[in-house]
C-alpha positions as CSV (number, residue, x, y, z in Angstrom):
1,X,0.0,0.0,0.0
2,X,3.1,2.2,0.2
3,X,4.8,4.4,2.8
4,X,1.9,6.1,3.3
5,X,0.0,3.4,4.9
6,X,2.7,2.6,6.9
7,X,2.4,5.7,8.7
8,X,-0.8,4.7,9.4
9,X,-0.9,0.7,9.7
10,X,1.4,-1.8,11.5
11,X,1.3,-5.3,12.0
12,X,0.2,-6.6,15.7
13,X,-0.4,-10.5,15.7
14,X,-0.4,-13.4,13.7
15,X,-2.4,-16.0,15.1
16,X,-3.9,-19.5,13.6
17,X,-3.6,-18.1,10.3
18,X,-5.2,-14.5,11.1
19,X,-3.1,-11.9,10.1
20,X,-4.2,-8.6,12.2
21,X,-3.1,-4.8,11.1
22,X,-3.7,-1.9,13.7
23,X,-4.7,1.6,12.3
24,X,-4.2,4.5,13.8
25,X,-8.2,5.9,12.2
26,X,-11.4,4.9,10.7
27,X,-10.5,6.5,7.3
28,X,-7.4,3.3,7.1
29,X,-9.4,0.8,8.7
30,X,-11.8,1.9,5.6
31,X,-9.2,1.9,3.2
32,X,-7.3,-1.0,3.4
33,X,-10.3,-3.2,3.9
34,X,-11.1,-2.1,0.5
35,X,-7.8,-3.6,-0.6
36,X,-8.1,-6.5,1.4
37,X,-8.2,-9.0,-1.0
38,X,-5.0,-7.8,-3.0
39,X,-3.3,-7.7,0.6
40,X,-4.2,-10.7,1.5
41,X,-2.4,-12.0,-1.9
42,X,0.2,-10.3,-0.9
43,X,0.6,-11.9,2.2
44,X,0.4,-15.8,0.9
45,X,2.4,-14.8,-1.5
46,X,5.4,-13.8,0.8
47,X,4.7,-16.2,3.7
48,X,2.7,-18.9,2.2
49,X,-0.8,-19.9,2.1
50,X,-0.4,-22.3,5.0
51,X,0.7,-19.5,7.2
52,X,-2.0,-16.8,6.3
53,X,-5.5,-17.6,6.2
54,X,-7.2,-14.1,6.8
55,X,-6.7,-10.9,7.2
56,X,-8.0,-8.5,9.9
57,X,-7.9,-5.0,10.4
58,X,-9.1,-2.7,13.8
59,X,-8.3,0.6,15.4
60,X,-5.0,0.8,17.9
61,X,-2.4,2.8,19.1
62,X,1.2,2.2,18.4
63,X,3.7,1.6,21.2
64,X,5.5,4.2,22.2
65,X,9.2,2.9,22.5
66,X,11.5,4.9,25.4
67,X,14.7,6.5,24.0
């Protein structure tokens, strides 16, 4: 989805084959669940089908990391 995204998105969990993605608003959430399916191809594509059955997305906050 490009850099952009990023900003916005980030990975949290990977469990039983569910991919889920944090979003920092409801304007991403809205936009990448419109391009689930090619993200989800994506995904199987780079980590294989038997790893990623589904994707998920929902509203989070990133950590914070101390310096």
């Amino acid at each position: 989805m490009g850099e952009e995204a990023a900003h916005h998105s980030w990975p949290r969990k990977l469990t039983r084959g569910r991919f889920l993605v944090e979003v920092d608003n409801s304007g991403w959430m809205y936009t990448l669940s419109l391009k689930k399916p090619q993200l989800l191809q994506g995904l199987i594509e780079l980590l294989g089908a038997r790893h990623i059955k589904d994707l998920s997305f929902r509203i989070g906050e990133k950590e914070k990391k101390d310096a």
